[in-house]
C-alpha positions as a Markdown table, in Angstrom:
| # | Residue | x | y | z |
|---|---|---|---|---|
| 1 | Unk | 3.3 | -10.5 | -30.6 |
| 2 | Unk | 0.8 | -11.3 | -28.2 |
| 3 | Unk | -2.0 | -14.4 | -27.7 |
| 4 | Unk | -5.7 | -14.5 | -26.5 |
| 5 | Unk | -6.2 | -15.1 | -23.0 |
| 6 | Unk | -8.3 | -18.4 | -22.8 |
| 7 | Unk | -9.6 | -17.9 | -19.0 |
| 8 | Unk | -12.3 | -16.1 | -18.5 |
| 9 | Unk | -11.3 | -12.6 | -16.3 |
| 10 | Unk | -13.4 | -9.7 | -14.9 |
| 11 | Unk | -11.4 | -7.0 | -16.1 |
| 12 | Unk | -10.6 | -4.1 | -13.6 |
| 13 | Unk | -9.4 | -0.7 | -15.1 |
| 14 | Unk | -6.9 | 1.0 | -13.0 |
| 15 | Unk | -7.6 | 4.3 | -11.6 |
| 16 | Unk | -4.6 | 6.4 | -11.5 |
| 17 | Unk | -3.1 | 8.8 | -9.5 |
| 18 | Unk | -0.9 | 11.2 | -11.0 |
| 19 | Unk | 2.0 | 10.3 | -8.9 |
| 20 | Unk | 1.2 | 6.2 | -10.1 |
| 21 | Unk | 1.4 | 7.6 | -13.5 |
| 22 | Unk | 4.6 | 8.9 | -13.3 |
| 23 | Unk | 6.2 | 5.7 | -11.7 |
| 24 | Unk | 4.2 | 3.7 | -14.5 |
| 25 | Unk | 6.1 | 6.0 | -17.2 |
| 26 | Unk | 9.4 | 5.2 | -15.7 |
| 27 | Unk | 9.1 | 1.9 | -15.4 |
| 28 | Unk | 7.8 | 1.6 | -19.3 |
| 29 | Unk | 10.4 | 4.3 | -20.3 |
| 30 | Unk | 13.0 | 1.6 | -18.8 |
| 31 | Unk | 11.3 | -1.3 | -20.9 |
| 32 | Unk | 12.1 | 0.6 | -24.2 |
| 33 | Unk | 15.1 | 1.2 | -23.4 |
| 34 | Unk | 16.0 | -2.6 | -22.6 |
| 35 | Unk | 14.3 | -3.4 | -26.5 |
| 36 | Unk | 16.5 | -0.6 | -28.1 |
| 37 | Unk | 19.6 | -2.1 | -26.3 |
| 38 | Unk | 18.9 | -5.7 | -28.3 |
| 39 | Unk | 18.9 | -3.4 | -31.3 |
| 40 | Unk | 22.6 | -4.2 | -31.5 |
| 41 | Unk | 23.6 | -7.5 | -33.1 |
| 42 | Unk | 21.2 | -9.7 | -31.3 |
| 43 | Unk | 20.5 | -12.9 | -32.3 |
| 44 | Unk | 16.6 | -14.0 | -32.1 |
| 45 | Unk | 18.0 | -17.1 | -29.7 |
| 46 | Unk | 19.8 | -15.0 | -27.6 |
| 47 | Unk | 18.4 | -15.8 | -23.6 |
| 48 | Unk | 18.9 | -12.4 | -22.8 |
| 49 | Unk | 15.8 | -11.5 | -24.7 |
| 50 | Unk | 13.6 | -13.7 | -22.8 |
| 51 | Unk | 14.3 | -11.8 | -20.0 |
| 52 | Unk | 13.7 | -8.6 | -21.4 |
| 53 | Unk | 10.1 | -10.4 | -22.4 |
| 54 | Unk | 9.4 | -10.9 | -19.0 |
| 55 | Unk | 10.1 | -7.4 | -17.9 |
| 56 | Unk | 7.8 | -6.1 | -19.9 |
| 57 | Unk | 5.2 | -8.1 | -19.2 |
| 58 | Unk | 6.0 | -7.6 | -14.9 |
| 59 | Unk | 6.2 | -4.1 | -15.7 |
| 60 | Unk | 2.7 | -4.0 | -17.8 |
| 61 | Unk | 1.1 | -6.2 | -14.4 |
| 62 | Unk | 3.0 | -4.0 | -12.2 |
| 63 | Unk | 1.8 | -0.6 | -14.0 |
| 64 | Unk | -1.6 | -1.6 | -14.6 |
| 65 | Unk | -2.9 | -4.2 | -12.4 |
| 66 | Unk | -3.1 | -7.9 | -12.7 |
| 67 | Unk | -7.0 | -7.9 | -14.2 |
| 68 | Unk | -6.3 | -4.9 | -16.6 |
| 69 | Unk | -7.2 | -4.6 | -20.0 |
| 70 | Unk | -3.3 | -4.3 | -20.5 |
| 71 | Unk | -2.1 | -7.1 | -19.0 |
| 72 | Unk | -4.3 | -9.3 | -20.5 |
| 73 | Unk | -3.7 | -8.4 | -23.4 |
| 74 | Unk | 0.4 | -8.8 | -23.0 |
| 75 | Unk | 0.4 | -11.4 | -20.7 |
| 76 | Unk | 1.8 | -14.0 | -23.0 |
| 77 | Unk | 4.2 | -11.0 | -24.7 |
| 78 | Unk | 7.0 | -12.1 | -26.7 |
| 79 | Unk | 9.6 | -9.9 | -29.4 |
| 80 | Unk | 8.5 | -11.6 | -32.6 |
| 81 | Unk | 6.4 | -10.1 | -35.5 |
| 82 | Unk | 4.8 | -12.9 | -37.8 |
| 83 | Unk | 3.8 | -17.1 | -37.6 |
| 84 | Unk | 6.5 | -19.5 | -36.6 |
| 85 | Unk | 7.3 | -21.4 | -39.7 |
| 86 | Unk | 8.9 | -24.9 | -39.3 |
| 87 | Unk | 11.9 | -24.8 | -41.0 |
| 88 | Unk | 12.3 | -21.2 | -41.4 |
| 89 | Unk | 15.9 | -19.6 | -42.7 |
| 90 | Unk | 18.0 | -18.0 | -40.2 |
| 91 | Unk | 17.5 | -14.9 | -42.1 |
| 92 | Unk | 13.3 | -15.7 | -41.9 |
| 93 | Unk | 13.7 | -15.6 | -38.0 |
| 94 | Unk | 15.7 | -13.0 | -37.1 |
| 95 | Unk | 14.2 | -10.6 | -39.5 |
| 96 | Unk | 11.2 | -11.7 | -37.3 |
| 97 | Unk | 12.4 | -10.8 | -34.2 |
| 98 | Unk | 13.9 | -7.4 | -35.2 |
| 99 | Unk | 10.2 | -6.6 | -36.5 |
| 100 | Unk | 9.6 | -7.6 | -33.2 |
| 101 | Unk | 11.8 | -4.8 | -32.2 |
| 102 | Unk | 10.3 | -2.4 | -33.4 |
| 103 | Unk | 6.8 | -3.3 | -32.6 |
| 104 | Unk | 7.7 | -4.0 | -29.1 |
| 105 | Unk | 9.1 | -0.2 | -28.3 |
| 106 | Unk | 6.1 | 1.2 | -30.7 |
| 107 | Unk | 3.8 | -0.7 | -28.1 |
| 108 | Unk | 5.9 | 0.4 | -24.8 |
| 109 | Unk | 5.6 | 3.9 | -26.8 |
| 110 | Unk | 2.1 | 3.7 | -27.0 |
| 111 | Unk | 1.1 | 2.7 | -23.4 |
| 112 | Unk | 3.6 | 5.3 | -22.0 |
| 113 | Unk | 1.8 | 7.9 | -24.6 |
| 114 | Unk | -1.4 | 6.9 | -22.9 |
| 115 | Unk | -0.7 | 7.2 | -19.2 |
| 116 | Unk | 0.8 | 10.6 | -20.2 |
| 117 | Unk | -2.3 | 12.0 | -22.0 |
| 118 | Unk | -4.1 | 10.8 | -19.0 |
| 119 | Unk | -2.3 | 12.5 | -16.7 |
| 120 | Unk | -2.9 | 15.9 | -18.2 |
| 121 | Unk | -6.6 | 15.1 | -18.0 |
| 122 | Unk | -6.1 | 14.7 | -14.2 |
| 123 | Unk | -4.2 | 17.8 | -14.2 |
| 124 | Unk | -7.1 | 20.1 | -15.9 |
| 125 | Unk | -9.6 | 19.2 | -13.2 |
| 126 | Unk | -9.4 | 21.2 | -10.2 |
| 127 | Unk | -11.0 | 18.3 | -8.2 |
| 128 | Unk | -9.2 | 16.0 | -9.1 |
| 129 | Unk | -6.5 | 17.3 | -7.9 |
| 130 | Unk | -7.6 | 17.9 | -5.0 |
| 131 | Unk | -8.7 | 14.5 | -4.5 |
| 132 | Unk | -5.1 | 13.0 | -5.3 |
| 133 | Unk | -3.7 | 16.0 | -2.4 |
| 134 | Unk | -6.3 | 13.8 | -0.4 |
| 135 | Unk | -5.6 | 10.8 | -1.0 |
| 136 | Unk | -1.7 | 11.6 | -0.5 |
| 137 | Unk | -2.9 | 13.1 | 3.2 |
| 138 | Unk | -1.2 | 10.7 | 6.1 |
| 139 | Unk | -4.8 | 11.0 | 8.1 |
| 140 | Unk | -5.2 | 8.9 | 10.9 |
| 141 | Unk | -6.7 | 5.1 | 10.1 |
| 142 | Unk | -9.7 | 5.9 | 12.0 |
| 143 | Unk | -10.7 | 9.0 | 10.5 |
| 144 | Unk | -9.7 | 8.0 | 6.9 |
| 145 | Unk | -11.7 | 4.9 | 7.0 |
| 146 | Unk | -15.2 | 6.5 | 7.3 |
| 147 | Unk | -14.5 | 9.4 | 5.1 |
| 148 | Unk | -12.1 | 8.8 | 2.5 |
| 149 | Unk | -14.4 | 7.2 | 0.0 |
| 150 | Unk | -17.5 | 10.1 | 0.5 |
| 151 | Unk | -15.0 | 12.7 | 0.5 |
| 152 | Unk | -13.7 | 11.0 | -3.2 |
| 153 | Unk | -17.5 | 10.7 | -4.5 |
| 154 | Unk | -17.7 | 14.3 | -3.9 |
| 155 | Unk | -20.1 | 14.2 | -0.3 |
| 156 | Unk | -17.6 | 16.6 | 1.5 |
| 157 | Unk | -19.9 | 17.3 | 3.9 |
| 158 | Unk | -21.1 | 13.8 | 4.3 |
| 159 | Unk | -17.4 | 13.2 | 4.9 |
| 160 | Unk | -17.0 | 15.9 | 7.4 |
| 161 | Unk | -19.4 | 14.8 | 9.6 |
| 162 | Unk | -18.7 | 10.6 | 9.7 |
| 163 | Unk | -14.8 | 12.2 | 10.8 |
| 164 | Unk | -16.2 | 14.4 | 13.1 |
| 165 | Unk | -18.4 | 11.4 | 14.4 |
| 166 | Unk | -15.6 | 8.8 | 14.8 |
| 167 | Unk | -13.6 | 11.3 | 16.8 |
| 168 | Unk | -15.6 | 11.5 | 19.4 |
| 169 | Unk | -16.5 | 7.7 | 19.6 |
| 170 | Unk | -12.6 | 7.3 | 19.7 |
| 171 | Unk | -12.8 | 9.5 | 22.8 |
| 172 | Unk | -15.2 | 7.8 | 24.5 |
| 173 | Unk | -13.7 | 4.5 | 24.0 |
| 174 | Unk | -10.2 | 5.8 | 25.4 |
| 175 | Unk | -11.9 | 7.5 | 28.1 |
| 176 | Unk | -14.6 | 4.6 | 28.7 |
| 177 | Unk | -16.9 | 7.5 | 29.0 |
| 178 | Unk | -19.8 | 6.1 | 26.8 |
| 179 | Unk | -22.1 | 7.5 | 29.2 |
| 180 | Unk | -21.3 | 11.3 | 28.1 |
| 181 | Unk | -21.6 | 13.0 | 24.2 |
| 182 | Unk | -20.6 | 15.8 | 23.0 |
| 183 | Unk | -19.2 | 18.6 | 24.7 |
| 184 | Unk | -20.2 | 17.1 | 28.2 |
| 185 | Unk | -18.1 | 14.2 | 27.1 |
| 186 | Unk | -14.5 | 16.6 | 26.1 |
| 187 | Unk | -14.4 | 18.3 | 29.2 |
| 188 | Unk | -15.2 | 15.9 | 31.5 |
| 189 | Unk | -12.6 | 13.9 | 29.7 |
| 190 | Unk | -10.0 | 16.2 | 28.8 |
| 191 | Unk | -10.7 | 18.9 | 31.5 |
| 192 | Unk | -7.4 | 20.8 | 33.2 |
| 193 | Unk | -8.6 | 20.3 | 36.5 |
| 194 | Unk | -8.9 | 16.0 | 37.3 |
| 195 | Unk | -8.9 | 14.9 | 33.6 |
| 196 | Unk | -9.5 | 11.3 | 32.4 |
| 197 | Unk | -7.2 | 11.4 | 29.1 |
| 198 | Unk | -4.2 | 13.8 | 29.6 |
| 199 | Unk | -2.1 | 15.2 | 26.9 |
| 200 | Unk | 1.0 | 15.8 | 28.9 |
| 201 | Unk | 2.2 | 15.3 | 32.5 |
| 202 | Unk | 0.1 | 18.0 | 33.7 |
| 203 | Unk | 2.7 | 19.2 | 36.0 |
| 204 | Unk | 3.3 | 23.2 | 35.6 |
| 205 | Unk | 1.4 | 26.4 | 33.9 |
| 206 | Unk | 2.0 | 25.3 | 30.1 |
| 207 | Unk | 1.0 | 21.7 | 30.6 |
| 208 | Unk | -2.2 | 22.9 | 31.6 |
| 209 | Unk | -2.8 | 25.7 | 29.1 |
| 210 | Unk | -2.1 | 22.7 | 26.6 |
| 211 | Unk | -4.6 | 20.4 | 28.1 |
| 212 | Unk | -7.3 | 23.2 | 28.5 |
| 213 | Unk | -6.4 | 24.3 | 24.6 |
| 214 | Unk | -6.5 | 21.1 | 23.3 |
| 215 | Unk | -10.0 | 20.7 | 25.0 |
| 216 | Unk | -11.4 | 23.5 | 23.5 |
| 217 | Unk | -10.1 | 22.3 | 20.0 |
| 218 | Unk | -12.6 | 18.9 | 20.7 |
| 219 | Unk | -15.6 | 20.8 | 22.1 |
| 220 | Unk | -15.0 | 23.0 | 18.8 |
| 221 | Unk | -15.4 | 19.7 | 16.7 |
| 222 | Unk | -18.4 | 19.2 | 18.7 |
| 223 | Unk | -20.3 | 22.7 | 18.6 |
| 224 | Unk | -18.9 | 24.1 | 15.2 |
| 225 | Unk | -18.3 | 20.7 | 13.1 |
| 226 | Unk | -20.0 | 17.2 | 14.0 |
| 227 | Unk | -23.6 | 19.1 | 15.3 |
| 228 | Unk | -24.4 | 21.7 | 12.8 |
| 229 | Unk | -23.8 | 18.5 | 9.9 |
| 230 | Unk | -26.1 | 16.7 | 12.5 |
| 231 | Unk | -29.1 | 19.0 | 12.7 |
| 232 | Unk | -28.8 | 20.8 | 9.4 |
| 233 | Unk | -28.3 | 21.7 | 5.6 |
| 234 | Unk | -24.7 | 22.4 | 6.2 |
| 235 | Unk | -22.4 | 22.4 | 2.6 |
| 236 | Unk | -18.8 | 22.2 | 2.7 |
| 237 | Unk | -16.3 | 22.9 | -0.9 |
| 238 | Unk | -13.6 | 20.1 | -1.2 |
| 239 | Unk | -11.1 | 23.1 | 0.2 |
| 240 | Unk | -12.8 | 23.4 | 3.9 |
| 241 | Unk | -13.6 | 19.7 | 3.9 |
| 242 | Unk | -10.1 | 19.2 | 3.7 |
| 243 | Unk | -9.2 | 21.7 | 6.4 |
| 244 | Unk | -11.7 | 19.9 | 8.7 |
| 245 | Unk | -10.5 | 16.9 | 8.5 |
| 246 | Unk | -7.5 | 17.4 | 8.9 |
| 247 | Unk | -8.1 | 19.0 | 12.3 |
| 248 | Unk | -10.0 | 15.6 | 13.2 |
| 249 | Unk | -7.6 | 13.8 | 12.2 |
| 250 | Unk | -4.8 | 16.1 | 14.0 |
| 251 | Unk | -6.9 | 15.2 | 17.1 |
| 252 | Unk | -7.6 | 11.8 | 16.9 |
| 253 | Unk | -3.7 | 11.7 | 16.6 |
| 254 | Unk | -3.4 | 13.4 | 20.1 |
| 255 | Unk | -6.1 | 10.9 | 21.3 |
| 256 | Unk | -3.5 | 8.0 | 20.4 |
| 257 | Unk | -0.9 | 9.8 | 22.7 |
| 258 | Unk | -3.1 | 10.7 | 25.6 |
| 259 | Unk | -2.6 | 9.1 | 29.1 |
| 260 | Unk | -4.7 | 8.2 | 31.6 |
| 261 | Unk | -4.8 | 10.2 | 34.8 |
| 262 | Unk | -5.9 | 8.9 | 38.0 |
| 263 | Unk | -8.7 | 11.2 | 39.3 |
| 264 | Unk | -9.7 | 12.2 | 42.8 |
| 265 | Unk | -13.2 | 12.6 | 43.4 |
């Protein structure tokens, strides 16, 4: 049985993930199971089943959001089907609450019926999925910040470049090199010979392949990612987007590590 919702709300419809879906199921699945358990010789009074009331409902906000169409709707949620009567038998009342029963796990039913039809929508549409893979990425702050929402509305490319973009701004602000750009800026910064930002202690052959490889990973970012989305009609698939920023991201990670080296000049 549920009640109108006197306030005023501006109602926000969640936007699932698959892997939020499959939490909400278990959570509701756990709800019906809680209402099949009062099944058995529970009186309508019984405090247990107020508890169980508010389990649903915490699950219902927890599921689907506190402004949701859902939670609205079963805010005020209790086990009862029919009026309260004054004066109603004993019979009268708990033959309301086990109709209550039954509506409440035909309601939990429903909702979890719901998520699951949803999900295999999500599931038929190749870019969808590859926008939850993305969303499910551990990129790094800076990088997800300024492409995570182009990248979701489908502007891979748009994406693609802001990353490559706030990679090299990062570099220049660790470095304090705001005076150099592009590929002037990575190997004057990360250079094997006197670097500003080192990736290691610099202190035999393979610490200095590293440095010098790493390098060439950035000015790659530079020459074959950030400028060609700068200066033309460059289109990326959500596939090679993906790759790309991931790279970025890998880098802007080793950025967070580097060191600074005191140079000699």
């Amino acid at each position: 049985m549920t009640r109108k919702n006197s306030e005023e709300t501006t109602v926000q419809i969640k936007q699932f993930t698959i892997k939020e879906i499959d939490r909400g199921i278990t959570k509701l699945e756990r709800r019906v199971q809680d209402v099949e358990e009062l099944r058995e010789e529970t009186v309508y009074s019984d405090p247990k089943i107020k508890n169980v009331e508010e389990s649903i409902k915490e699950t219902i906000r927890e599921v689907y959001g506190q402004f949701s169409p859902e939670f609205i709707k079963y805010q005020h949620y209790t086990i009862w089907e029919g009026t309260y009567v004054i004066g109603d038998s004993f019979l009268g009342k708990q033959t309301k609450f086990q109709l209550g029963i039954e509506h409440a796990i035909s309601m939990l039913n429903g909702l979890i019926e719901r998520l699951a039809e949803k999900k295999f929508d999500l599931e038929q549409d190749p870019d969808t999925i590859k926008i939850q893979t993305f969303n499910g990425l551990n990129l790094h702050p800076r990088i997800s910040n300024v492409c995570l929402n182009l990248y979701k509305d489908g502007h891979f490319s748009s994406a693609v470049f802001e990353a490559s973009k706030s990679l090299i701004n990062y570099v220049k602000e660790k470095s304090k090199r705001h005076d150099l750009d592009g590929t002037n800026l990575v190997r004057t910064v990360f250079s094997r010979n006197k670097p500003i930002l080192g990736f290691n202690n610099l202190i035999d052959q393979t610490d200095l392949d590293e440095q010098e490889g790493i390098m060439h990973l950035f000015e790659g970012v530079v020459m074959g990612i950030r400028n060609p989305r700068g200066h033309g009609n460059i289109t990326d698939d959500p596939d090679r987007a993906m790759d790309y920023i991931i790279l970025i991201s890998l880098l802007a990670y080793r950025v967070d590590n580097s060191s600074s080296i005191l140079r000699e000049d």
